[in-house]
N, C-alpha and C positions, 0 to 999 in steps of 0.2 A: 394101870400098869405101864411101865415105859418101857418102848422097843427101841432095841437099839439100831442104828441106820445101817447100808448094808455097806460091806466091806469097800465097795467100788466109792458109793459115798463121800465116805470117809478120805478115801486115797484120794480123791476130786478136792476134795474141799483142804489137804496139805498141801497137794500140790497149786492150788489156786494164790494167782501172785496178791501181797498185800494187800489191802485197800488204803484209799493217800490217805487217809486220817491215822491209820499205823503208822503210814512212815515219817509223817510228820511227827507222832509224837513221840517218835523213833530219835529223831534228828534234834527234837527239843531235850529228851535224854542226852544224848550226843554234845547238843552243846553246854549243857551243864557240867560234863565230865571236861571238858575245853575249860571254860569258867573256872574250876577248880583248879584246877594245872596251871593256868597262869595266874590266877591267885598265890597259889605255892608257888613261883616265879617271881611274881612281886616281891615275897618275901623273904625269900634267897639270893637275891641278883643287890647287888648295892656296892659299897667303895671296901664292904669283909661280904668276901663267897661265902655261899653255907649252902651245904648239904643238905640233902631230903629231909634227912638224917637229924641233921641238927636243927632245922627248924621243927623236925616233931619234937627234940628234946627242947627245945626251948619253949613251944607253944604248951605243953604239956607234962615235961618232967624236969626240966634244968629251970631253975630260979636265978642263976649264976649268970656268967655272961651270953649264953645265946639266949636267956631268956631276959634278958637287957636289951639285946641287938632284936631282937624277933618284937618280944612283947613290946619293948620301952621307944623302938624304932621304927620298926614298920608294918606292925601290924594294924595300927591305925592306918597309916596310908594307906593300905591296899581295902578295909574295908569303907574309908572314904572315898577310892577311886570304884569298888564297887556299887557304892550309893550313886555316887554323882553320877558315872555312865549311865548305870540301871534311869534314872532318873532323866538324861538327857534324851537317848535314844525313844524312850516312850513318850517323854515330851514332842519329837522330833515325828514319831509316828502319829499321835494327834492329831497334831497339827497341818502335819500331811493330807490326811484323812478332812480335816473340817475344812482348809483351804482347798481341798481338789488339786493340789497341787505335788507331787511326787516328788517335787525338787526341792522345796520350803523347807525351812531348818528353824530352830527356835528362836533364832535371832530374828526373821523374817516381824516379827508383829512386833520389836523392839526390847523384848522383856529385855535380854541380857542387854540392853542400855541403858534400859531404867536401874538396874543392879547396880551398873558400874557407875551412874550416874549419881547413885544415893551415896554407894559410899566413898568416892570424892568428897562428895559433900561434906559427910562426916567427920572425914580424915582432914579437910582442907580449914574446914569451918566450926566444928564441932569441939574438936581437937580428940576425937576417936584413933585410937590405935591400935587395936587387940584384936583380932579377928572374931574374939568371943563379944565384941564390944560390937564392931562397925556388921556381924554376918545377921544383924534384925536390920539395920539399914539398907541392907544389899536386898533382903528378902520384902523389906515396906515397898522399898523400890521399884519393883519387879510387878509386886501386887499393883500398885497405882496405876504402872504404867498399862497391864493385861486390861483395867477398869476402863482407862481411859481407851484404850482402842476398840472396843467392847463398843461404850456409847459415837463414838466417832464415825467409827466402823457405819453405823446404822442402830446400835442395840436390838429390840425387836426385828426390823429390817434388816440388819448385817446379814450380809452376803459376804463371801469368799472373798472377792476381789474386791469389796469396799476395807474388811479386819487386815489383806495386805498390802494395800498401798496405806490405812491408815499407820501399822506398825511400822511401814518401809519410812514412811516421814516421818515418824515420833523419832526411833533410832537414827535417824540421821542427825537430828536438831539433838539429839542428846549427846551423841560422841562429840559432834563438834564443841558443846557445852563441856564434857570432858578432858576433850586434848586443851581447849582455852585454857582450864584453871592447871593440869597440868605442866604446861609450858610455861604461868605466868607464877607459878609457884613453887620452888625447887625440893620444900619441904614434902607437897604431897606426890610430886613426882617418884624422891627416894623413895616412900613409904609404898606406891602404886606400882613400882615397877612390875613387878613377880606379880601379884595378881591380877594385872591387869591381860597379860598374858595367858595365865591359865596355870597353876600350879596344884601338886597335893604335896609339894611341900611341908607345909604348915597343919597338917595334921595332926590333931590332937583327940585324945577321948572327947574334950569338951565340946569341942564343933561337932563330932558325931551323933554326941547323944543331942544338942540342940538340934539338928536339920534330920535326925530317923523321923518323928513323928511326921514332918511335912512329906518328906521322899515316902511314906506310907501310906496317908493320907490321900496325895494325889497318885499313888499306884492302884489303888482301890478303886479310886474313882473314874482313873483311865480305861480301867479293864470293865469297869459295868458298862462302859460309852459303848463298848465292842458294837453289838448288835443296831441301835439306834444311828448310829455313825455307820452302820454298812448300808440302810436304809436309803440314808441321806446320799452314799454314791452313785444310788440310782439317778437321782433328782429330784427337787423338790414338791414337785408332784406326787411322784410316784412315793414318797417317803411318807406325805402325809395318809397319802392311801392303804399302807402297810401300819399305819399307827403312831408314825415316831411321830415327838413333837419337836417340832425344829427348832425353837428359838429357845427352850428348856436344853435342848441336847448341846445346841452350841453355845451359850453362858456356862455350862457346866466342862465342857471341852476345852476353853479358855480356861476357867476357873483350875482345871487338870493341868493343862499347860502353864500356868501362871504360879502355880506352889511350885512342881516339879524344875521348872527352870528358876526358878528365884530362889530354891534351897540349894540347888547345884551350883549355882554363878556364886550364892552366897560366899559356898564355902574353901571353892577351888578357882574362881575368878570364871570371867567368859572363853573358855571351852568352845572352839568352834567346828564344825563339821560332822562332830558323831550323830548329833540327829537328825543328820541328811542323811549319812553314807549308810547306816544301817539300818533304819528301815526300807531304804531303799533297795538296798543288796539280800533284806530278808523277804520283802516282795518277788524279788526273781523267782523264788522257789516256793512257795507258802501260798502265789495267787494272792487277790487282791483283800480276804475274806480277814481281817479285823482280827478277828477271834484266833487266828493263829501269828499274825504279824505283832500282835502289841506282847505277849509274852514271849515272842523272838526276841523281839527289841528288846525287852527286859533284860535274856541272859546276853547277848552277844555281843551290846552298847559293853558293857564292863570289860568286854574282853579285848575290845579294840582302847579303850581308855587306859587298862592298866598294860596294855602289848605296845603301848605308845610311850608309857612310865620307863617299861622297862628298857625300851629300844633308848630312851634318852639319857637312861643310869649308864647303859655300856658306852655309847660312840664320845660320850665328853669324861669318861671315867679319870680321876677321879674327882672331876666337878661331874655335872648333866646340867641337858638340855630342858627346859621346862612343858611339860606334857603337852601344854596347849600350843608351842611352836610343831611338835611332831604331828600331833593330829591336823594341823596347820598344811604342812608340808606334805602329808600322806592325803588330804582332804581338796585340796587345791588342783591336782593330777585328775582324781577320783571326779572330782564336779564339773573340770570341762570337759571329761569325756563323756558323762552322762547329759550332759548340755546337747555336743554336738550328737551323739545317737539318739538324744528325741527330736534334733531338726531333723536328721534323714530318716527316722520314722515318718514323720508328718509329711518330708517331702513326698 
């Protein structure tokens, strides 16, 4: 027979303040309703306004012209901007996470050089031109490059500090390999300009449906790292004590980070800062705990990606500014001040 608790109880336990896993999951609700809204943003803001209104007639009841402008225009781009952030900033938390370093972004191990580096290539030498053509070269690219830092690194042995000074030299020797062929080349420079910068542009069903599987793929596989990677921030002592296997966790962390940035460089060019700035900024309030920072990352990376689209559709209307200059320019402020407040921490 169940009794029920006594009044006093009861009034205790209303009035008792949340506990933080509410309100975190409070806040992850939260930013999903954000996420949406500027989603609907994306898709109403461009060189014809549209209404709430008329993007739900178009997305759902007009076949006519807003269902031209919504469907046939940007509704691709904005669920490609929501791949690629979703994808960078969890790349960006990763890597965070496996380097021990707070500030590291996905460029840090080179991948987005090996991308841009492949498809020059292709474009320079192949004679690739189609984004549906050169976005398996951007993504071979990418892959190679994660391999090669991997065994450089140390492989079994790789530490932290060995995967980014290995990455910091691989992408250096690749841009410069880079700007060479674009400088000495005019043909691949017109063809590179816009994605070398960072665009969604060029969004089409087809590059969506090519780069969903990989942007899944490696979201699945970032979110199992959660616990084994929190392990690992103890030290690597203390990690194998608790059970993780370290050199299994970090091949697989890489391997996370190496699909997730090499489908996102693929398809929108190298994108810089989002996967510093937000999981960073989703740390401030979530604590250091894995398990609630990489599905922050998830929704919020989108929101600063397509809030960077839309900021670049209005100030150059009716041209814009290319996504990857804004996150550029909002990214750049953002990293030296996070720079010098962890010198005057330490000091």
């Amino acid at each position: 027979m169940l009794v029920d608790s006594p009044p006093e109880e009861r009034a205790a336990r209303a009035a008792a303040p949340p506990t933080r896993r509410g309100v975190r999951a409070a806040g992850l609700v939260l930013s999903a309703a954000i996420l949406v809204l500027v989603a609907l943003a994306s898709i109403a803001v461009g060189a014809k306004e549209l209404s709430v209104a008329q993007v739900w007639h178009g997305l759902f009841q007009d076949a006519g012209t807003y269902g031209d402008v919504v469907v046939g225009e940007r509704l691709s781009r904005t669920l490609l901007g929501l791949l690629a952030g979703a994808a960078l900033g969890l790349a960006g938390a990763v890597l965070q996470a496996l380097t021990r370093n707070p500030l590291a972004d996905p460029g840090v191990l080179g991948i987005n050089a090996g991308a841009s580096a492949a498809v020059v290539t292709a474009i320079t030498f192949l004679n690739v031109t189609s984004l549906s053509g050169y976005v398996w070269f951007a993504f071979l690219g990418a892959a190679v490059v994660g391999a090669l830092v991997w065994f450089l690194g140390g492989s079994r042995s790789a530490t932290p500090v060995r995967l980014a000074l290995a990455g910091t030299a691989i992408g250096a020797a690749l841009y410069g390999y880079v700007q060479a062929v674009m400088i000495t080349n005019g043909a691949a420079l017109g063809k590179m300009r816009f994605w070398t910068v960072g665009s969604l542009a060029s969004a089409t069903d087809e590059t969506i449906v090519q780069v969903l599987p990989f942007c899944l793929a490696g979201t699945v596989l970032a979110l199992l790292l959660a616990r084994p990677l929190n392990a690992m921030a103890m030290g690597d002592d203390t990690a194998r004590a608790l059970g993780a296997h370290l050199t299994r966790t970090r091949a697989l962390a890489m391997l996370a980070a190496t699909v997730l940035c090499g489908a996102a460089t693929a398809a929108c060019g190298p994108i810089v800062f989002v996967g510093l700035m937000v999981p960073h900024v989703v740390r401030s309030f979530t604590g250091p705990d894995l398990r609630w920072i990489l599905p922050y990352a998830t929704v919020l990376s989108p929101v600063l990606l397509l809030g960077s689209d839309v900021i670049g559709r209005i100030v150059a209307r009716p041209a814009e500014v290319q996504v990857g200059v804004v996150t550029a320019l909002i990214g750049g402020p953002v990293f030296i001040y996070l720079v010098r407040r962890r010198r005057t921490t330490q000091l």
